[in-house]
N, C-alpha and C positions, 0 to 999 in steps of 0.2 A: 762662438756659436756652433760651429761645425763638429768642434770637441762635444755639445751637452749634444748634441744628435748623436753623435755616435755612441754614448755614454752607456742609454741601456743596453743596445747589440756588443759590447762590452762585457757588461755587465750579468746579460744574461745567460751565459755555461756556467757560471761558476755554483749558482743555488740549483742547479738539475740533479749535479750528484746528490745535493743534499734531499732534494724531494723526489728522487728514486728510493734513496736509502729510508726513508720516512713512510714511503708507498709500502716497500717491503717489508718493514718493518709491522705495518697496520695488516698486509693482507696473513703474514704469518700469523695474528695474530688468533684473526679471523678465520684461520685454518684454511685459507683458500688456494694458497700458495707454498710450495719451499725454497721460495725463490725467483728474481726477474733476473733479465739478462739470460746468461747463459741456462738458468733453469727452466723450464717448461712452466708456463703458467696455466692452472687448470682452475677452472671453474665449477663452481658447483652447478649440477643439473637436477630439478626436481623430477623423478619419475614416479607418476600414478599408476597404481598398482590395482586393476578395480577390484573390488569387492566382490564373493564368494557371487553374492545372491544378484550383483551388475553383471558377472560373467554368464549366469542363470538367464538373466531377460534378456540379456545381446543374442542367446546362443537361440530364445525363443523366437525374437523378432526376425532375427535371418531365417528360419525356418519356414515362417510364414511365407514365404514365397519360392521355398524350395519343394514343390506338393511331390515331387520323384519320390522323399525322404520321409512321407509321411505315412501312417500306418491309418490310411480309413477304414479298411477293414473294420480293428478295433473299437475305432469311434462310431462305428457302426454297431456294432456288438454291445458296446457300453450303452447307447441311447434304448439299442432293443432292452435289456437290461434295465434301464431304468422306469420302463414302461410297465414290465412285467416284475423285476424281481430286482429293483431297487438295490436293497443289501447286497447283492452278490460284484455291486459297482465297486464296493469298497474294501472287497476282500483281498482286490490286486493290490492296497497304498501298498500294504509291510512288502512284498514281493516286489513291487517300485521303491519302497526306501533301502531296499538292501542293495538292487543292485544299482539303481541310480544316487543312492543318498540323498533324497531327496523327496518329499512326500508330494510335491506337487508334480504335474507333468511338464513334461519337456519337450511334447510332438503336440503342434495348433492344429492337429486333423479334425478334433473337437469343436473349435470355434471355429475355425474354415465350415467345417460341415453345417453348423448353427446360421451362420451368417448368408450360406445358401440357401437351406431351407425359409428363412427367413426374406431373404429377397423372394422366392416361389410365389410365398402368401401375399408379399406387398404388389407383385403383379396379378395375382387371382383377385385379390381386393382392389384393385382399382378396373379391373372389368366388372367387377358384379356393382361396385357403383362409379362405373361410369366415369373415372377421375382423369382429367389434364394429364399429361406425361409431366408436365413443371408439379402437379397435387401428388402426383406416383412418386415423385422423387423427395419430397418433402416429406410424405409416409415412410419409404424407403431408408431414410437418412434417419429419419426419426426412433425407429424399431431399433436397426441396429446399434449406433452410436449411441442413444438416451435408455433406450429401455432395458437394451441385452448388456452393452458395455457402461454406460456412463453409470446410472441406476445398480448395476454389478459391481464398479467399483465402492460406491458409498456404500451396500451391503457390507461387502466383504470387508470393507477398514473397520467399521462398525466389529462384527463379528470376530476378526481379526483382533482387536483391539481387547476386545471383552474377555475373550479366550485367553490370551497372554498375561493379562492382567489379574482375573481374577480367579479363572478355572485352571489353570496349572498345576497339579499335582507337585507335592515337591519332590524331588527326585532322590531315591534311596543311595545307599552308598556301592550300589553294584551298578547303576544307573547315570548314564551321564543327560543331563538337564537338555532337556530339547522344547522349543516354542513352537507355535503355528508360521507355517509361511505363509505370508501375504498371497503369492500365487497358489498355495492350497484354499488357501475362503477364496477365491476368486474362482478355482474350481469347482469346487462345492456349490460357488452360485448357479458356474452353465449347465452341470449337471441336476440341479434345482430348476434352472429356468426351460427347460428342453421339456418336461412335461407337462409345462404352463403355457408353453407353445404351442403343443401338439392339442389342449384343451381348449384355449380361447383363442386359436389362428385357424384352427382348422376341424374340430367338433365342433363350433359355436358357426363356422361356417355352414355346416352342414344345414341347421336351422336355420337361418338366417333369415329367411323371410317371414319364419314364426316370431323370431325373437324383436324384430323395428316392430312390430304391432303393439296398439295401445290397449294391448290386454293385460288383464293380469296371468292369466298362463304365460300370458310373454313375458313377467318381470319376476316367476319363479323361475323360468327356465333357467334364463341371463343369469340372476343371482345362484340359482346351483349352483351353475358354472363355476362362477367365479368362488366362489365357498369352493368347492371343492380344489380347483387349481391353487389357491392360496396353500390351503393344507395341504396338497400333496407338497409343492415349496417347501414348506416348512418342516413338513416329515422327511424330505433328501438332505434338507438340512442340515437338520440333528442326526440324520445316520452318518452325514460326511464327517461330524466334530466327533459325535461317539465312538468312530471308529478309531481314532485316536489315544494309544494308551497312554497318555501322559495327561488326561484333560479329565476334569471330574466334576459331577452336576451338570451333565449336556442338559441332562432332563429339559434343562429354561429355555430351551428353545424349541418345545412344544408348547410354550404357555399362549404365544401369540394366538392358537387356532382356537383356543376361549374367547378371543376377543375377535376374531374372525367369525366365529358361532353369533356373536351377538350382532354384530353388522349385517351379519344375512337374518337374524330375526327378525331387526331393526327396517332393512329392505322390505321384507317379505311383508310387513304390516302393513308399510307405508307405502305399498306398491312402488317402489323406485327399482326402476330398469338402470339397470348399473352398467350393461352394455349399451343403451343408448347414449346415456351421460360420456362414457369411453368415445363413442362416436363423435357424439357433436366436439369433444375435444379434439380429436384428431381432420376434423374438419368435413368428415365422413358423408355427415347430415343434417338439415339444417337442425338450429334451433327450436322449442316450441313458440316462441315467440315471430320465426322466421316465417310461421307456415309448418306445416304437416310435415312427418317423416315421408320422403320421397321413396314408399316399397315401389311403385311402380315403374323407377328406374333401376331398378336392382335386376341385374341380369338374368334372362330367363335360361342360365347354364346350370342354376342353382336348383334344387329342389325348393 
């Protein structure tokens, strides 16, 4: 009995050479090794190498919080720009894509600046009605994250998407093939949505206490408004893709402001105040159902 106990500690050095030799034999085979024992066994390592346009958004997101490195100036300059003479925004891409290689921008002083401006409005709007700091931050959160960035991203994939697809030129034999960036239609949105900002955040504020009235003057106002903001969106638009030589038939993305035209006739008939409806959405004011639009809590800072 003592013999079968010690049988397999016996038994067991003599199959190890054999299943080192078998080991080595399988990792050689697998290329992993040239060798155990005495040779270095080396393993493979997977290295991620990221991608042209991940090294693009890592280089953006760190920026965002680096404001020393940012050029507001510019983005100062480009929104004036946009206000007054639009085209001349887009005369800088070719002079960015040459020396950045890149047609999108690569400094947030742009949406840093949007996202301030925008905080401004949601604290002047919630003085002129009167809103909870918990309603101001639900407005607050709301503007930027849904309307400027979330509602910005589906444009631009949209856009994006359209343009790569169907309007690319093809590319001649002196030409090398180039698409839209994703971060280019996302530009084109902020620079799109900065003067639909400065329309209905802060000229529609101006009226304000013209426009909650259950007049009809007050549902041509609103509705201008918004007809006009829409179209100008759409006209920065098309000058952002236009500007682009490699893209053909921008023309389709003026077609929307036909159907823009018709929503504001459609309004204008049927007396529908488009900035009230926007309200009560945003929790503004009550419903008609809740009771009257509350003007007489609208702060008396306003005209």
């Amino acid at each position: 009995p003592s013999l079968l106990l010690l049988l397999p500690s016996l038994l067991l050095p003599f199959p190890l050479p054999l299943l080192l030799v078998v080991m080595r034999s399988g990792l050689m085979r697998l290329g992993l090794s040239g060798g155990i024992g005495g040779d270095r066994l080396s393993l493979p390592r997977t290295v991620h190498t990221p991608t042209r346009s991940q090294r693009k958004k890592n280089k953006f997101l760190k920026r965002m919080f680096q404001f020393k490195q940012m050029d507001f100036d510019m983005a100062l300059n480009q929104m004036l720009y946009l206000l007054v003479s639009p085209a001349k925004v887009y005369r800088t891409v070719y002079y960015h894509k040459n020396t950045k290689n890149q047609w999108a921008r690569d400094d947030p002083a742009f949406l840093v600046l949007l996202a301030v401006f925008l905080t401004v409005s949601s604290v002047v709007y919630m003085i002129a009605f009167g809103l909870s700091f918990a309603s101001f931050l639900n407005l607050w959160l709301w503007v930027i994250l849904v309307d400027c960035i979330g509602v910005g991203i589906v444009i631009a994939f949209i856009l994006w998407f359209i343009s790569n697809t169907f309007l690319r030129a093809k590319p001649s034999a002196h030409h090398v093939e180039q698409s839209v960036e994703f971060g280019y239609a996302f530009d084109v949105h902020c620079n799109a949505f900065f003067p639909l900002f400065v329309i209905l955040h802060l000229v529609q504020l101006l009226f304000l206490k013209g426009i909650v009235q259950p007049w009809f003057l007050s549902a041509i106002l609103s509705d201008t408004l918004w007809f006009f903001a829409i179209s100008y969106y759409l006209y920065i638009t098309f000058l952002g893709y236009s500007a682009l030589p490699f893209l053909k038939n921008t023309n389709i993305f003026l077609y929307p402001i036909v159907a823009a035209l018709g929503v504001f006739l459609v309004s204008i008939i049927s007396q529908w105040n488009i900035s009230l409806t926007v309200f009560e959405l945003y929790g503004l004011v009550a419903p008609p159902s809740q009771g009257s639009v509350p003007v007489s809590t609208i702060s008396p800072i306003l005209p």
